[in-house]
MDAnalysis code that builds the backbone (N, CA, C; Angstrom):
import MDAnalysis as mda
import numpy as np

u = mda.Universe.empty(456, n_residues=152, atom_resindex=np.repeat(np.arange(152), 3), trajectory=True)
u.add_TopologyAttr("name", ["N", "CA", "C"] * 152)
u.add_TopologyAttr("resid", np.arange(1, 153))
u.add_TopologyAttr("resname", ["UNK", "UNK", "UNK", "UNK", "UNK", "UNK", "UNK", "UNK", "UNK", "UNK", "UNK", "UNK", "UNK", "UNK", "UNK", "UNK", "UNK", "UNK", "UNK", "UNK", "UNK", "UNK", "UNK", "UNK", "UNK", "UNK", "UNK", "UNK", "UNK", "UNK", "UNK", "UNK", "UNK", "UNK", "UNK", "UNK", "UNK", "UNK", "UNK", "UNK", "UNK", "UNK", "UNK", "UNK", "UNK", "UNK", "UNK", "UNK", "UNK", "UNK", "UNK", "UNK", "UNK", "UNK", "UNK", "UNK", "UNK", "UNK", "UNK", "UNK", "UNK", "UNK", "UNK", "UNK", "UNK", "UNK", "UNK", "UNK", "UNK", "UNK", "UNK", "UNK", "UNK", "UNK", "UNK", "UNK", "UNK", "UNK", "UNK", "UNK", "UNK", "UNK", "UNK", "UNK", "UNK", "UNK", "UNK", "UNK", "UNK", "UNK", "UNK", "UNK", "UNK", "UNK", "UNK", "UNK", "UNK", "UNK", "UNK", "UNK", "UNK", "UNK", "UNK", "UNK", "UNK", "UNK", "UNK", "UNK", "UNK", "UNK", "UNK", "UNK", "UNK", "UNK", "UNK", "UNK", "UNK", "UNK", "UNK", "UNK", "UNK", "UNK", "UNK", "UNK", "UNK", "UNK", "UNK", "UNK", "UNK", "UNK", "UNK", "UNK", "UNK", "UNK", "UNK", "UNK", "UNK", "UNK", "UNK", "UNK", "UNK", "UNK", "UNK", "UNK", "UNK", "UNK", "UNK", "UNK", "UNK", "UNK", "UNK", "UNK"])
u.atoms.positions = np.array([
    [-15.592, -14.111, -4.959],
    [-15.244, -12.794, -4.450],
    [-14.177, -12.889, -3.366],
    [-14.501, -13.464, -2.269],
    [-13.301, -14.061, -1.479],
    [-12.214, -14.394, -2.213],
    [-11.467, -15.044, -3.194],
    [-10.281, -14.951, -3.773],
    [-9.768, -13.581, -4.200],
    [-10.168, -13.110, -4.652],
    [-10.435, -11.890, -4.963],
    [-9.862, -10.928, -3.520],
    [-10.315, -10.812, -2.998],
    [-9.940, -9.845, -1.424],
    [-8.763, -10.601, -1.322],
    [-8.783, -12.052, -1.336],
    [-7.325, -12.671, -0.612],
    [-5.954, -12.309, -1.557],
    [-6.247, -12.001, -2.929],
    [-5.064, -11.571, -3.584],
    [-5.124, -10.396, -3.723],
    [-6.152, -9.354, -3.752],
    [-5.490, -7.615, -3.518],
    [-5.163, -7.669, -2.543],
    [-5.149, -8.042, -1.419],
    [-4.672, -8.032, 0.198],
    [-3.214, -8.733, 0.506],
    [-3.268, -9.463, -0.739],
    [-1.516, -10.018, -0.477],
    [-0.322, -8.992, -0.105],
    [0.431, -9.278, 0.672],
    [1.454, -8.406, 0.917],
    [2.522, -7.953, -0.334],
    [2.975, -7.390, -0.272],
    [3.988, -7.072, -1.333],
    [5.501, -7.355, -0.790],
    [6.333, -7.753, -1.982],
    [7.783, -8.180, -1.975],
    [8.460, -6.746, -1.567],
    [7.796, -5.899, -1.498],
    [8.790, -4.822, -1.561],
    [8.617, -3.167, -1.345],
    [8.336, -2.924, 0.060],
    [7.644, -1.619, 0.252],
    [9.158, -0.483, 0.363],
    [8.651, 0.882, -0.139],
    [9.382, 1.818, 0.471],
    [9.607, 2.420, 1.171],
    [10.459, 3.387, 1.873],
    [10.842, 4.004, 3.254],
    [11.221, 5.464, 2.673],
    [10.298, 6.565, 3.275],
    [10.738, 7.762, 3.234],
    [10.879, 8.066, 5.052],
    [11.390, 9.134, 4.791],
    [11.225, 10.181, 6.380],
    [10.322, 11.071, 5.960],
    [9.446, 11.070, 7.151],
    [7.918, 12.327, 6.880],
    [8.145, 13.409, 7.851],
    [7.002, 14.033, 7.883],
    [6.852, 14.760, 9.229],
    [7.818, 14.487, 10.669],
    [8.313, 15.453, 10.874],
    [9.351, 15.261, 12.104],
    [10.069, 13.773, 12.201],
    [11.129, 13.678, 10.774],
    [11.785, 12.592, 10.952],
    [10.891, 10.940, 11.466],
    [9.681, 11.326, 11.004],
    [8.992, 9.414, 11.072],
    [9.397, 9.055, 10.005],
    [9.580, 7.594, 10.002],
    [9.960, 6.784, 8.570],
    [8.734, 6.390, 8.218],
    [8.361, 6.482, 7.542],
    [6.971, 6.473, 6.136],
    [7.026, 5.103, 5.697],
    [6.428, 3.968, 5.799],
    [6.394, 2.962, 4.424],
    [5.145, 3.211, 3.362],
    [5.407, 2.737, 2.032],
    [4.213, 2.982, 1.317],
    [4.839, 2.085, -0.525],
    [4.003, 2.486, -0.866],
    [4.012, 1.928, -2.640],
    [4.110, 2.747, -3.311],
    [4.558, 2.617, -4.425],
    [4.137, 3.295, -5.459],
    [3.002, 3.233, -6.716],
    [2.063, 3.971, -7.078],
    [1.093, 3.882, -7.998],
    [1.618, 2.852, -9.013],
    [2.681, 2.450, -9.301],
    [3.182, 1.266, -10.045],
    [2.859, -0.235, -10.051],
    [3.153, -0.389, -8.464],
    [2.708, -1.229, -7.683],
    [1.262, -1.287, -7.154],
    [0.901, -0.533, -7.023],
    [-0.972, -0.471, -7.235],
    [-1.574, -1.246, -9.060],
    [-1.075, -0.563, -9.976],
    [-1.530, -1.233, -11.328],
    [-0.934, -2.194, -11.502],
    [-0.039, -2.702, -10.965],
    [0.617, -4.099, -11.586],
    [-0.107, -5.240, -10.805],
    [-0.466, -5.155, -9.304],
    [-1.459, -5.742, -8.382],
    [-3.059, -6.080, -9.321],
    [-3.346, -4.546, -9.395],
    [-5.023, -4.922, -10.381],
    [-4.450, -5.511, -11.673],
    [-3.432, -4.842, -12.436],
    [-3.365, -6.101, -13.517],
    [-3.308, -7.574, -13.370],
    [-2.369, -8.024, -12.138],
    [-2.373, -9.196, -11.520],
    [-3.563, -10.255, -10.991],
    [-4.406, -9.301, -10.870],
    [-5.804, -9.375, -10.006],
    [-7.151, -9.533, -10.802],
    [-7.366, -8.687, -11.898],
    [-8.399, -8.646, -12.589],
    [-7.860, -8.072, -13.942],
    [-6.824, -8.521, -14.556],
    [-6.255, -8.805, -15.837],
    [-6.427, -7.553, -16.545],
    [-5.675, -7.092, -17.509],
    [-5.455, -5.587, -17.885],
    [-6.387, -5.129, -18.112],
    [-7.502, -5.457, -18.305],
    [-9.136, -4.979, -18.914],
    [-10.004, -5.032, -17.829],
    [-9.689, -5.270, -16.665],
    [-10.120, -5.804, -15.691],
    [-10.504, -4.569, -15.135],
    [-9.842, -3.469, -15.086],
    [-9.744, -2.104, -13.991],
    [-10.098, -0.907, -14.630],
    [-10.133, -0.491, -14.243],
    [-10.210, 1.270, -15.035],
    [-10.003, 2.453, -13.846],
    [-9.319, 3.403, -13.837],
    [-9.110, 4.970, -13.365],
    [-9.684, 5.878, -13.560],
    [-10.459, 6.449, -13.713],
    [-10.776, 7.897, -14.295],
    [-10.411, 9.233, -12.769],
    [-9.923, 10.037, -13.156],
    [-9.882, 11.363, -12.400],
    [-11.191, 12.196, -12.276],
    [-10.799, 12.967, -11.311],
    [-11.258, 14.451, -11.723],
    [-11.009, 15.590, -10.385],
    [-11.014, 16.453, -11.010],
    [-10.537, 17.568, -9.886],
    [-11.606, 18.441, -9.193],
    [-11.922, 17.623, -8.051],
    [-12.719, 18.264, -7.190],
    [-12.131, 19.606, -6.184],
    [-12.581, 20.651, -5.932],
    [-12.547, 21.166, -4.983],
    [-10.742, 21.258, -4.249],
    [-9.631, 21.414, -5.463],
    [-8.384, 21.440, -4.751],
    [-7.969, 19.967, -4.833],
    [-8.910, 18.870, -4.809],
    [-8.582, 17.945, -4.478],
    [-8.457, 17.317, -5.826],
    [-7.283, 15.974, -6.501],
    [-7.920, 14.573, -7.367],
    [-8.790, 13.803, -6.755],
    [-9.669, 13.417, -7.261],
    [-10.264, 11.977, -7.083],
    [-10.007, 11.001, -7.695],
    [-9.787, 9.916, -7.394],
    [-9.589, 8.594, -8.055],
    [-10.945, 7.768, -7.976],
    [-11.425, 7.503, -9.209],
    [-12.548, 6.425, -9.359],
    [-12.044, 5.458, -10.118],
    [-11.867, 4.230, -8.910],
    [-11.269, 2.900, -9.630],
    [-12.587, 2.014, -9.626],
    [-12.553, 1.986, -11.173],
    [-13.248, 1.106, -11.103],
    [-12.749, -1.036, -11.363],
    [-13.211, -1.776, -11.276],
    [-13.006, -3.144, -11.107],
    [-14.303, -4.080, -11.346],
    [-13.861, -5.327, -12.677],
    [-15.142, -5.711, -13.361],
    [-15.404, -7.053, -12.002],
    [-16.034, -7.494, -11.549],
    [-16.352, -8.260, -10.419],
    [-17.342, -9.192, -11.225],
    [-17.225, -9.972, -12.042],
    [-18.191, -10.811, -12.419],
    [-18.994, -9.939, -13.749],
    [-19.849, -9.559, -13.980],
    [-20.077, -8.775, -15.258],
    [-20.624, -7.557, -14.958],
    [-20.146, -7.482, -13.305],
    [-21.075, -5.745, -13.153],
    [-19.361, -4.796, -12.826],
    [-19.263, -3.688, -13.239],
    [-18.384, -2.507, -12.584],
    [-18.666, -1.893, -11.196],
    [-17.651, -2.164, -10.740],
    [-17.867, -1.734, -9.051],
    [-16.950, -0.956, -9.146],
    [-17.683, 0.576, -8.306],
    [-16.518, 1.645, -8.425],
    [-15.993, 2.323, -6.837],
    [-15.252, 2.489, -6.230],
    [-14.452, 3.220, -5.399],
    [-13.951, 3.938, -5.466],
    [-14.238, 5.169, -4.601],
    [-13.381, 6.445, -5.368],
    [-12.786, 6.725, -3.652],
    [-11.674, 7.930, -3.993],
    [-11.113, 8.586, -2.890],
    [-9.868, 9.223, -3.545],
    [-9.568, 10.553, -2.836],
    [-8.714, 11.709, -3.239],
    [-7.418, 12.225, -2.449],
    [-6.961, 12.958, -2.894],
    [-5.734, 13.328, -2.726],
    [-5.576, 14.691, -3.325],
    [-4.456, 15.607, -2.521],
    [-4.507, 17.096, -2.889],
    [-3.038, 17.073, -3.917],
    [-2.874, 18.035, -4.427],
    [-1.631, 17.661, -4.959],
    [-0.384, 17.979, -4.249],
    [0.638, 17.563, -5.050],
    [1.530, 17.114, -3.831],
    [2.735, 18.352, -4.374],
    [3.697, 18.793, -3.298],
    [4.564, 19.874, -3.321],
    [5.664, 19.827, -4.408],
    [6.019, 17.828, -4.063],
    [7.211, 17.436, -5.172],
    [6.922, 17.518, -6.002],
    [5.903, 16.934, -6.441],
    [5.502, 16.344, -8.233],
    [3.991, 16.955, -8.144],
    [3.141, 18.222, -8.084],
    [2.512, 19.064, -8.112],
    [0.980, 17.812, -8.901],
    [0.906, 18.120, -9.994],
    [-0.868, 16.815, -9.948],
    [-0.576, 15.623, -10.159],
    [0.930, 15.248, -10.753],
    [1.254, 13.935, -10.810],
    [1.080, 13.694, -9.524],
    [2.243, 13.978, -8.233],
    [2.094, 13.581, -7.427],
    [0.320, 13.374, -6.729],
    [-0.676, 13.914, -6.657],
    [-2.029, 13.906, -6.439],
    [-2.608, 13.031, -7.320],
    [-2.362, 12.643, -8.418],
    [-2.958, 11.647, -9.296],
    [-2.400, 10.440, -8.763],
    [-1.096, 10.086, -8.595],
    [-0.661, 9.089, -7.877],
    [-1.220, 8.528, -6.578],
    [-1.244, 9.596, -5.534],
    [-1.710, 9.704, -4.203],
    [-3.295, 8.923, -4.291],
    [-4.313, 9.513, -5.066],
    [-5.304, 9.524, -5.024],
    [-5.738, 8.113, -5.627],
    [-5.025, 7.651, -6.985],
    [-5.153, 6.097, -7.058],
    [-4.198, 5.256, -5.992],
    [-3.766, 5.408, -5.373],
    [-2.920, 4.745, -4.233],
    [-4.168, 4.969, -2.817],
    [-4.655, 5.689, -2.655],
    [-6.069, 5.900, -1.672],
    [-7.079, 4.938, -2.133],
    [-7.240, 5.270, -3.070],
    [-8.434, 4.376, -3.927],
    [-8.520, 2.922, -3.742],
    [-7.187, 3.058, -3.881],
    [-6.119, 1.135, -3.939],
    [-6.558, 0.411, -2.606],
    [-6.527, 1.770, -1.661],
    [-6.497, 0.583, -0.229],
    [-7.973, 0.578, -0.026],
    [-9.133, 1.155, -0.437],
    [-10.604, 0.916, -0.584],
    [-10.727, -0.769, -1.041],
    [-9.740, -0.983, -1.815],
    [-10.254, -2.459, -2.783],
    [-9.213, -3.689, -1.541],
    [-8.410, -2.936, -0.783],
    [-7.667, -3.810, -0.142],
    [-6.037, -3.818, -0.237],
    [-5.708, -3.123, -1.361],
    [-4.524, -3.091, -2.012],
    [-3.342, -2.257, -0.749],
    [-2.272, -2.908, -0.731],
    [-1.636, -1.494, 0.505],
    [-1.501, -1.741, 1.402],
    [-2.812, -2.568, 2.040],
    [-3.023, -2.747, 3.794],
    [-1.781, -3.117, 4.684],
    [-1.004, -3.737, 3.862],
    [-0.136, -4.260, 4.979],
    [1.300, -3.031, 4.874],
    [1.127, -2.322, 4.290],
    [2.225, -1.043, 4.244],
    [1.468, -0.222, 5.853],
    [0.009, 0.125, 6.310],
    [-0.450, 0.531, 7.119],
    [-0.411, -0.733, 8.446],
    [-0.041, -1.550, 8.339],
    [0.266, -2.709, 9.753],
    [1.527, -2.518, 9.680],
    [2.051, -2.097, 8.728],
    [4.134, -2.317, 8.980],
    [4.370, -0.958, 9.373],
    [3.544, -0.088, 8.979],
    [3.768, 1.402, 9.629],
    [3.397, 1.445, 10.909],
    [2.366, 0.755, 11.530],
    [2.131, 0.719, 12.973],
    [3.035, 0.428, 13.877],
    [3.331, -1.172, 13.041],
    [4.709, -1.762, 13.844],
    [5.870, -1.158, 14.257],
    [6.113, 0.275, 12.986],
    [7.445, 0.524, 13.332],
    [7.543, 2.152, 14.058],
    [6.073, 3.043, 14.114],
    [5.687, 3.591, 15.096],
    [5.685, 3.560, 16.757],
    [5.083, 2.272, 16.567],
    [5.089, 1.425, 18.351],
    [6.451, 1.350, 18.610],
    [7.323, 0.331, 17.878],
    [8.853, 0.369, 18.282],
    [9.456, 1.155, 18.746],
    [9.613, 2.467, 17.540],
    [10.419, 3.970, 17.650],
    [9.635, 4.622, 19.113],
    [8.209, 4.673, 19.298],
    [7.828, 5.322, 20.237],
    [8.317, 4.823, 21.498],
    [8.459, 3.596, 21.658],
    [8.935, 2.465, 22.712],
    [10.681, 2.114, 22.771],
    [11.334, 2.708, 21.560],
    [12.892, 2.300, 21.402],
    [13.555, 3.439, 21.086],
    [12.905, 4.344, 20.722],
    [13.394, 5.481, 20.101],
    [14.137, 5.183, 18.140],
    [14.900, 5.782, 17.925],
    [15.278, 5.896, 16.484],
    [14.764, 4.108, 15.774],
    [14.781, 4.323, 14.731],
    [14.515, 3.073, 13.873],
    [15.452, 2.160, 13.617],
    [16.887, 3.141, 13.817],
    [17.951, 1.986, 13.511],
    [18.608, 1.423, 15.021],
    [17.819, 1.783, 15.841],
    [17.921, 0.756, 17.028],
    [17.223, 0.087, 17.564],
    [15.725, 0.297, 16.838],
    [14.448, -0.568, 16.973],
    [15.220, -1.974, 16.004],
    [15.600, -1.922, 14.445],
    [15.462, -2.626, 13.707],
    [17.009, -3.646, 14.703],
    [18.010, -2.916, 15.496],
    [19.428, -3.304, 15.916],
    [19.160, -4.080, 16.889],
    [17.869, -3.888, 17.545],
    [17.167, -5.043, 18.697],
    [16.617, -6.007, 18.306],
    [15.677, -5.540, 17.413],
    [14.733, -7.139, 16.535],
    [16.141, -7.988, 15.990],
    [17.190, -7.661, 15.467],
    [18.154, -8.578, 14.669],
    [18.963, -9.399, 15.669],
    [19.603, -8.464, 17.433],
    [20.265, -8.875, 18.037],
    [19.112, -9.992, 19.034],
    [17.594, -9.955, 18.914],
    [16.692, -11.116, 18.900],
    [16.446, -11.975, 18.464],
    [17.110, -11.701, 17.150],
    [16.578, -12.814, 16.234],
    [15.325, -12.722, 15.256],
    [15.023, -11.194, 15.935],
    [13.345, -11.164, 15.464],
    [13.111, -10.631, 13.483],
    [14.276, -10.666, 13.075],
    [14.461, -10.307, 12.026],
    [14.323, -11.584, 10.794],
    [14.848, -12.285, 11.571],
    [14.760, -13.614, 10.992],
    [13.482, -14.627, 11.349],
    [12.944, -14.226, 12.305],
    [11.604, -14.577, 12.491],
    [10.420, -13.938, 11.637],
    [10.772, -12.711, 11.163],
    [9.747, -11.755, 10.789],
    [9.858, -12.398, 8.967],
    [11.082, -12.123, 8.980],
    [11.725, -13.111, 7.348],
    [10.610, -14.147, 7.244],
    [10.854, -15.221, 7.607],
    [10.243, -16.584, 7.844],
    [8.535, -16.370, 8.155],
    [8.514, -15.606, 8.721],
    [7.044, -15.289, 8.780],
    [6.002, -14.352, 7.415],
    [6.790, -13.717, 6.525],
    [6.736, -13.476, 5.692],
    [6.936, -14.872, 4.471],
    [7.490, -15.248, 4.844],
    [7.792, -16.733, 3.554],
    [6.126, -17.624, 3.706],
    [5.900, -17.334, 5.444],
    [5.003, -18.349, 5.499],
    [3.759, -17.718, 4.966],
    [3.365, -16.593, 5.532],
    [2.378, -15.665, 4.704],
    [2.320, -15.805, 2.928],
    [3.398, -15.677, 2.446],
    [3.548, -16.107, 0.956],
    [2.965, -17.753, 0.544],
    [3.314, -18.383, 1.601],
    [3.186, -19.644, 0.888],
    [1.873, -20.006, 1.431],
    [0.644, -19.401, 2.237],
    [-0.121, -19.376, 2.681],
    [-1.283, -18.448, 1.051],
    [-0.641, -17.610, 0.752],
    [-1.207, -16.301, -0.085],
    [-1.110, -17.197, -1.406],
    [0.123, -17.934, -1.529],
    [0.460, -18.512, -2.837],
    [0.912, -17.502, -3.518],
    [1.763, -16.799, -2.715],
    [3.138, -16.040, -3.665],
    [3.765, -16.381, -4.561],
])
């Protein structure tokens, strides 16, 4: 089971950046990157989704075979303005995702770059300090080592 947590918890090669609420920069995944992780993780037969529409809300019930029993996690999402239940079907298996571990480090890189901006102001002079530190290339390298620690 421990292997298991240590590879849904692996970081990902490659998070995205929106602007949210009052110009914060957002990191996050896409539901893409959530199924390609559990395929990665517990092999295409390994997982299962089912919906359903509670109360305004999707729910996501992911389920995951753990040895020969189904273990299920659920959690929801409303639908979303852009992409109306897609977007909420997405949302809601992407919620679900970080129940099993999946994600976590999109919510530590969002902290990181909260604290900065709150402490540096804009992002592109938070990120213009870490580089003229060096800390960019430290953070690089510290990521390689995490990988080769994870067995990226």
């Amino acid at each position: 089971m421990k292997h298991i947590q240590i590879e849904l918890k692996k970081p990902f090669a490659h998070h995205n950046w929106r602007k949210g609420a009052g110009g914060k920069e957002l990191v996050y995944i896409d539901a893409r990157q959530v199924m390609n992780r559990l395929d990665e993780v517990f092999d295409v037969g390994g997982w299962q989704a089912h919906y359903e529409h509670i109360g305004g809300r999707m729910i996501c019930k992911l389920s995951c075979l753990i040895g020969d029993k189904w273990v299920t996690k659920s959690d929801g999402a409303g639908d979303t303005n852009i992409e109306g239940d897609k977007g909420g079907i997405s949302d809601a298996l992407k919620r679900a995702a970080v129940l099993w571990g999946i994600g976590g480090t999109c919510i530590t890189l969002q902290r990181l770059i909260q604290t900065e901006t709150l402490h540096h102001g804009l992002r592109q002079k938070v990120m213009t300090n870490l580089w003229k530190k060096g800390m960019v290339k430290r953070l690089r390298n510290g990521v390689k080592n995490m990988r080769h620690h994870y067995e990226i």
